[in-house]
C-alpha positions as CSV (number, residue, x, y, z in Angstrom):
1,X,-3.1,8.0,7.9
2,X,-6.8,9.3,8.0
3,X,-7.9,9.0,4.3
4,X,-10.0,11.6,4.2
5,X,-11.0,11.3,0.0
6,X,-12.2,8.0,1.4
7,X,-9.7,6.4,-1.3
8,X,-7.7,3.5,-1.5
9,X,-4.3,3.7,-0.6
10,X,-1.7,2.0,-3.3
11,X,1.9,1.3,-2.8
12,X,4.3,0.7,-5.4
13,X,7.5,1.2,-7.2
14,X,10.9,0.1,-8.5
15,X,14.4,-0.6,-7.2
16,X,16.6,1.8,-9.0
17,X,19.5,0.2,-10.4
18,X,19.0,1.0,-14.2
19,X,17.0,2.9,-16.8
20,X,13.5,0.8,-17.5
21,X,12.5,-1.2,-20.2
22,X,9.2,-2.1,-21.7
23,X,8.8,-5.0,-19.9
24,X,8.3,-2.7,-16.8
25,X,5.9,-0.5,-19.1
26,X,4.0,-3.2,-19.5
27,X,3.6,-5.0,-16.3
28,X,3.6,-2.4,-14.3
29,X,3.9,1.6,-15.6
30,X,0.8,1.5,-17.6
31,X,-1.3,0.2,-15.1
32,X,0.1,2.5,-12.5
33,X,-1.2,5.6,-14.6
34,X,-4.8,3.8,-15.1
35,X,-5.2,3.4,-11.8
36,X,-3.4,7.0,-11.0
37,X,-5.5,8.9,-13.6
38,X,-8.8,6.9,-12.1
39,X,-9.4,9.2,-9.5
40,X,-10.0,5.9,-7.1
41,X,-6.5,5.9,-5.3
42,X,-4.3,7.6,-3.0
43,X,-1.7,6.6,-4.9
44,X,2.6,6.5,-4.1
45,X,5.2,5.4,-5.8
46,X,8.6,4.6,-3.8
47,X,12.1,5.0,-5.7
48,X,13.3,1.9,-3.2
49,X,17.3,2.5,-3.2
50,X,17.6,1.4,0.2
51,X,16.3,-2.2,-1.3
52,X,18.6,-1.6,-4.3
53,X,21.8,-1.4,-2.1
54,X,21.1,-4.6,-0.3
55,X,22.7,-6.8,-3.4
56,X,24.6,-3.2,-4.4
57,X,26.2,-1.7,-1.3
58,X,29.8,-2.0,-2.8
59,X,28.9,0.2,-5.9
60,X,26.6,3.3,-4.8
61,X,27.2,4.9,-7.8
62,X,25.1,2.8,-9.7
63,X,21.9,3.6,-7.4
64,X,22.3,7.6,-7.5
65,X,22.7,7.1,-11.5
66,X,19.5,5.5,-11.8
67,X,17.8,7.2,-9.3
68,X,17.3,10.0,-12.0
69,X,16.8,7.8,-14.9
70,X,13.9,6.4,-13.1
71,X,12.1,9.4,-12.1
72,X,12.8,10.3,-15.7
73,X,11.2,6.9,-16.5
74,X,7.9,7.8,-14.2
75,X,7.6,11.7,-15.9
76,X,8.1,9.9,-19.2
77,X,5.4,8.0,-19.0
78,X,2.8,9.8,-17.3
79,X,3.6,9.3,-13.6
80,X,1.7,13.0,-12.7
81,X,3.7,14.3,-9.4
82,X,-0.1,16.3,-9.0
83,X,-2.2,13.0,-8.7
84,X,0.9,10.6,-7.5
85,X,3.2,10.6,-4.8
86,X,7.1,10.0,-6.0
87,X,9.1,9.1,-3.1
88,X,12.8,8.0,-2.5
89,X,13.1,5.4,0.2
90,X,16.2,6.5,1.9
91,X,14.1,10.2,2.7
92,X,12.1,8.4,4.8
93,X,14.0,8.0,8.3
94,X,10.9,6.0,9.7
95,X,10.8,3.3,7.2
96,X,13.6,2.0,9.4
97,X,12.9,2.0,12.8
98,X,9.7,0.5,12.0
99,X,11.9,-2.7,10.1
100,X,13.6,-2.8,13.1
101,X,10.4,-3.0,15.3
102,X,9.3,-5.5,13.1
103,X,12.4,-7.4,13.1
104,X,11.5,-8.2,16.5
105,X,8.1,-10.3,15.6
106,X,9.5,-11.9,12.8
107,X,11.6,-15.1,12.8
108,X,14.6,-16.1,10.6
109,X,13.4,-19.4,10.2
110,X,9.9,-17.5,8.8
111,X,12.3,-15.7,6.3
112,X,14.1,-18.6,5.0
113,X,11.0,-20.4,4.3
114,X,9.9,-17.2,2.0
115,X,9.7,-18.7,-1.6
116,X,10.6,-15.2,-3.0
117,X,13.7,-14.8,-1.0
118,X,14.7,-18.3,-2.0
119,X,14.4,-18.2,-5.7
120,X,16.0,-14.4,-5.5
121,X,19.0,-15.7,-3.6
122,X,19.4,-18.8,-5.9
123,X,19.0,-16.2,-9.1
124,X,21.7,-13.6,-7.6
125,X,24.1,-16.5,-7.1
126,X,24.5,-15.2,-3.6
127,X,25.5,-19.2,-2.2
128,X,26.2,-18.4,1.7
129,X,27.3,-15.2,1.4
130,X,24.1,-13.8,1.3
131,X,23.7,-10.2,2.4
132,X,21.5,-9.3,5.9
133,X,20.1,-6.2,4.6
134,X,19.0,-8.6,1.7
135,X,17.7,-11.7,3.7
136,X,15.4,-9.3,5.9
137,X,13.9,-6.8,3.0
138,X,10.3,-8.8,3.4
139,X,10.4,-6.9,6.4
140,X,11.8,-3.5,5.2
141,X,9.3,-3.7,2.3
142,X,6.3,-4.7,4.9
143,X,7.8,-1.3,6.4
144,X,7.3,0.6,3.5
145,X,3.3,-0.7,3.1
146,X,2.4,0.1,6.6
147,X,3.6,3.5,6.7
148,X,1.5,4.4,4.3
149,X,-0.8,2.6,5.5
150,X,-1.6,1.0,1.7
151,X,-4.4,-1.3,1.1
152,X,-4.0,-2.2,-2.0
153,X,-0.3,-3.0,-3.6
154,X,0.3,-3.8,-7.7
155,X,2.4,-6.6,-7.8
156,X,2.7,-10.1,-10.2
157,X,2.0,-13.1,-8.7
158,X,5.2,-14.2,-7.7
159,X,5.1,-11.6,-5.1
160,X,2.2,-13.0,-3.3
161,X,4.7,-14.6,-0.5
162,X,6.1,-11.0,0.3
163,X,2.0,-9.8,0.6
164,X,1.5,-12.4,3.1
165,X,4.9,-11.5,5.2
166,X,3.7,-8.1,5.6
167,X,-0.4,-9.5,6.5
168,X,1.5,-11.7,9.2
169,X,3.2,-8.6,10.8
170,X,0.2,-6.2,10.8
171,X,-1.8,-9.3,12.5
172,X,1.3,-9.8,15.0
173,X,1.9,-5.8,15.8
174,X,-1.9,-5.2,16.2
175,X,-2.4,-8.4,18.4
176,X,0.0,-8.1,20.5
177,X,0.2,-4.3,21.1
178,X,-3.7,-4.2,21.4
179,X,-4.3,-1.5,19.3
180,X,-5.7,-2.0,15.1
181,X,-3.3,0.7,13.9
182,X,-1.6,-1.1,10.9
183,X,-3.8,-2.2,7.8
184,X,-3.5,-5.3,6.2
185,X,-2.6,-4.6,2.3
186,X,-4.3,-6.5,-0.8
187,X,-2.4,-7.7,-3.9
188,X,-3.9,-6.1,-7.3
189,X,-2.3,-8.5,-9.5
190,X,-2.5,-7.7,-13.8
191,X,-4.9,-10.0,-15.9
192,X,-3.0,-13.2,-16.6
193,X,-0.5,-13.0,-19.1
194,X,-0.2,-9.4,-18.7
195,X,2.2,-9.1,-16.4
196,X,5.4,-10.3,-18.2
197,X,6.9,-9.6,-21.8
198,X,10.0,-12.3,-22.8
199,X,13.2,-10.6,-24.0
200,X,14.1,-9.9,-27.5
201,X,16.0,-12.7,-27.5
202,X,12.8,-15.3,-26.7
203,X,13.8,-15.5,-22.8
204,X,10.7,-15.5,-20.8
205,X,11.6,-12.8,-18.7
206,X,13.0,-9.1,-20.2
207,X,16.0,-8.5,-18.3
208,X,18.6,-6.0,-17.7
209,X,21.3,-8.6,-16.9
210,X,20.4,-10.6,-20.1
211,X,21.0,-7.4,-22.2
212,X,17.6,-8.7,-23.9
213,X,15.7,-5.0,-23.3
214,X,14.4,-2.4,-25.5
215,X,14.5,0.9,-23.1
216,X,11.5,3.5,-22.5
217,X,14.6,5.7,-23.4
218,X,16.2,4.3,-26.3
219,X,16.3,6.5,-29.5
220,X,14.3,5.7,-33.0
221,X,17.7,3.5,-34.4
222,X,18.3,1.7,-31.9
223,X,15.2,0.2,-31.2
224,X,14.7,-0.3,-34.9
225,X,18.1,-2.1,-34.8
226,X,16.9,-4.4,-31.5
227,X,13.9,-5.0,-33.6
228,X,15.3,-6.1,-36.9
229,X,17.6,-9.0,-34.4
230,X,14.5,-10.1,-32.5
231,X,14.1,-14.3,-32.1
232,X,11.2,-15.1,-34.2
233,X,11.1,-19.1,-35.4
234,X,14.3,-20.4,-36.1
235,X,13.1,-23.3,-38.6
236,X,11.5,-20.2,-40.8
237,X,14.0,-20.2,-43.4
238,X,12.7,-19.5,-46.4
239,X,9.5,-17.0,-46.9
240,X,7.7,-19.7,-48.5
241,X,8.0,-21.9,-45.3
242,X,5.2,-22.0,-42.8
243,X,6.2,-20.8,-39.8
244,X,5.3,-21.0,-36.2
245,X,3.1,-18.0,-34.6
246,X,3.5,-19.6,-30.7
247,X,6.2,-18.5,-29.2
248,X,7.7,-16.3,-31.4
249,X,8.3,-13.5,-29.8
250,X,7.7,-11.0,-32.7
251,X,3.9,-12.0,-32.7
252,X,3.6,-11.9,-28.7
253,X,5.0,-8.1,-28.9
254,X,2.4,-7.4,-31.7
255,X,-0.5,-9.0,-29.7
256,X,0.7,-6.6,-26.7
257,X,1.6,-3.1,-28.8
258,X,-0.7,-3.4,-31.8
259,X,-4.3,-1.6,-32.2
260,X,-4.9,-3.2,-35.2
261,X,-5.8,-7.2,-33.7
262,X,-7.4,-7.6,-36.9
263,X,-4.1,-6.9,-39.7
264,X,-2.1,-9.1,-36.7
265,X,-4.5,-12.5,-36.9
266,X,-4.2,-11.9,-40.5
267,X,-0.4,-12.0,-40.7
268,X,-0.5,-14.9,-38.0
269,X,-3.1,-16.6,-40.6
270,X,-0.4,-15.7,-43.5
271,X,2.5,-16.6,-41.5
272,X,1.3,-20.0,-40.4
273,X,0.6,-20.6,-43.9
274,X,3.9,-19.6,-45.1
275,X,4.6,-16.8,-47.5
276,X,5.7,-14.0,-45.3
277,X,9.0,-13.5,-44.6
278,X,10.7,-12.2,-40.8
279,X,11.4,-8.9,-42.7
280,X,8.0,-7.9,-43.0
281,X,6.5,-8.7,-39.7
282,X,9.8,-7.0,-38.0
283,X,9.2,-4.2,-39.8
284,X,5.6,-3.7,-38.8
285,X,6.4,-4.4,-35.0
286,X,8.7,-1.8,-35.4
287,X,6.3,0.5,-36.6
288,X,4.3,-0.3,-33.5
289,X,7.1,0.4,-31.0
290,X,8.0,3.4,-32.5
291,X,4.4,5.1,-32.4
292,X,4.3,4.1,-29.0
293,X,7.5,4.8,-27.8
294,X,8.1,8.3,-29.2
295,X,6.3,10.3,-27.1
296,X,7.5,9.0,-24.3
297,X,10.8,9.2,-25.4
298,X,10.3,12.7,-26.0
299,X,8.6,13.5,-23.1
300,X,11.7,12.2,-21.1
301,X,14.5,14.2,-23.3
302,X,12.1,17.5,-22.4
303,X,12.0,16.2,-18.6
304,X,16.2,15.7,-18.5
305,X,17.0,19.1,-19.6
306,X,16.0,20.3,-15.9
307,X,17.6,17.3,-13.8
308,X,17.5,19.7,-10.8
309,X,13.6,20.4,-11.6
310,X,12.9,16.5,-11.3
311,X,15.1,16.5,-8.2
312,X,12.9,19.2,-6.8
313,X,9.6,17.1,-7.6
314,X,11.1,13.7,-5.6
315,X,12.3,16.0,-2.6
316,X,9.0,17.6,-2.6
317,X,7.2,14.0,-2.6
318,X,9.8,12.7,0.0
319,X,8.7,15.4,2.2
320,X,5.0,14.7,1.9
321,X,6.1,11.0,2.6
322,X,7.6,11.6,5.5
323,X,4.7,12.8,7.3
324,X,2.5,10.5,6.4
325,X,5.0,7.7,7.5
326,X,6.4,9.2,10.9
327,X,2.9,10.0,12.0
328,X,2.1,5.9,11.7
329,X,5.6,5.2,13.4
330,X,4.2,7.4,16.1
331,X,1.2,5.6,16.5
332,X,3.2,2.3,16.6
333,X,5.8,3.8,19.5
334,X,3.0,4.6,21.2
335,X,1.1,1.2,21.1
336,X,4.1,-0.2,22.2
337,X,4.7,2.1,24.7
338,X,8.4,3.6,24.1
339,X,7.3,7.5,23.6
340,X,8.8,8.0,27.1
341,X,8.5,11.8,26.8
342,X,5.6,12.3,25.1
């Protein structure tokens, strides 16, 4: 792709198999729109069904629900289809013959050694029935960052492993086919302790399966309601007890969603000290959220009254895609030498 702005090129998205939470505003959706609104980047954002129907082949449905809710998610939020690219993996027929020429320079040994494959597989239960489409996406997602030739990829730090896969298969395809057409991508990882928000229920990780999420969608009440049950320190009993600020996972949302650092260290001070109750400091957090998370909400109720609108933008940005990434598949059929009637 000849980048003629002279920008970086990111790569990033979301596997579609739900509506998104604020964990996913946080670690990733804000930045996004930083770096979208900087003027610095070429930047595309992938819907990635195909990945989402490797652990969810047997229930489709579930993928073309949330396909919408996540676009809705992106609009919502400020994903601008004028500065960003929205894409839908499964419109991009090239993603897959370039997997497959990958395929052939990567080993399955290499793939089982991947620490992110392992600790998925082990969290997904999958035991020995793991699914192929599943045990190869390194190299379907090293697909979708060389066809877009994407330099620069926001990820967290676990997904270093799966940046490295992808710089091993640029190195192999352009060593052994002679030819520097692929670029090898850079990981722009979130300051630490940024990347990750721990469930309402004090799990470290905000999860969908654990039910522990407070939705970019959800309405005023209910996120009041997931407020008022959030895990704060169990041995806080009585408002005249001192309680504990670390870990409690009312304070951390506060130090993330609060302007005000100063009125926060003061009720940490207060807190600590004892003589402030749960109640209160719920109560402000929600406060917080709901500042934050009203416009966005309303944004996205103004987006899903035209579904077939937002349907138009992602088939517009597939299109656009599709160039870009069957122009590199060309170059790389023709480094290896299989466009037999060019």
């Amino acid at each position: 792709m000849i980048n003629l702005a002279n920008k970086k090129v990111i790569l990033t998205g979301d596997r579609p198999t739900g509506k998104l939470h604020i964990g996913h505003y946080v670690g990733s959706l804000k930045n996004r729109v930083e770096l979208q609104n900087s003027g610095k980047y070429d930047t595309n954002i992938m819907i990635a069904d195909m990945q989402a129907l490797t652990d969810n082949a047997r229930d489709p449905e579930k993928i073309r629900h949330s396909l919408l809710q996540v676009a809705l998610d992106y609009l919502a939020v400020g994903i601008d289809p004028e500065k960003s690219t929205i894409l839908v993996q499964s419109q991009i027929p090239a993603l897959n013959e370039l997997t497959m020429h990958y395929l052939n320079l990567v080993s399955v040994n290499r793939l089982k050694r991947n620490p992110t494959v392992k600790n998925e597989i082990q969290q997904k239960k999958f035991g020995e029935s793991v699914p192929a489409g599943f045990f190869i996406y390194p190299v379907s997602q090293a697909a979708d960052i060389t066809a877009f030739k994407a330099d620069t990829i926001p990820v967290g730090e676990d997904q270093e492993p799966m940046l490295e896969q992808t710089r091993e298969i640029v190195r192999s395809v352009n060593n052994i086919y002679g030819k520097d057409i692929l670029v090898e991508p850079e990981g722009y990882f979130p300051p630490k302790g940024m990347g990750r928000i721990p469930g309402l229920d004090g799990n470290a990780k905000m999860s969908k399966s654990l039910n522990n999420c407070i939705y970019l969608s959800d309405d005023a009440d209910t996120i009041k309601k997931k407020v008022m049950s959030m895990y704060t320190d169990p041995n806080h009993i009585h408002v005249e007890d001192p309680g504990k600020v670390e870990g409690n996972t009312v304070f951390t949302y506060l130090d993330i969603f609060a302007d005000d650092k100063q009125k926060v260290q003061d009720l940490k001070d207060q807190y600590s000290h004892g003589g402030l109750g749960d109640v209160k400091i719920k109560r402000y957090l929600n406060e917080v959220l709901q500042a934050e998370l009203q416009p966005i909400r309303e944004r996205r109720e103004m987006y899903a009254k035209d579904p077939q609108a937002v349907y138009d933008i992602l088939k517009a940005g597939s299109e656009k895609a599709n160039k870009v990434a069957s122009k590199t598949l060309d170059e790389v059929r023709d480094a290896i030498g299989i466009n037999y009637f060019k």
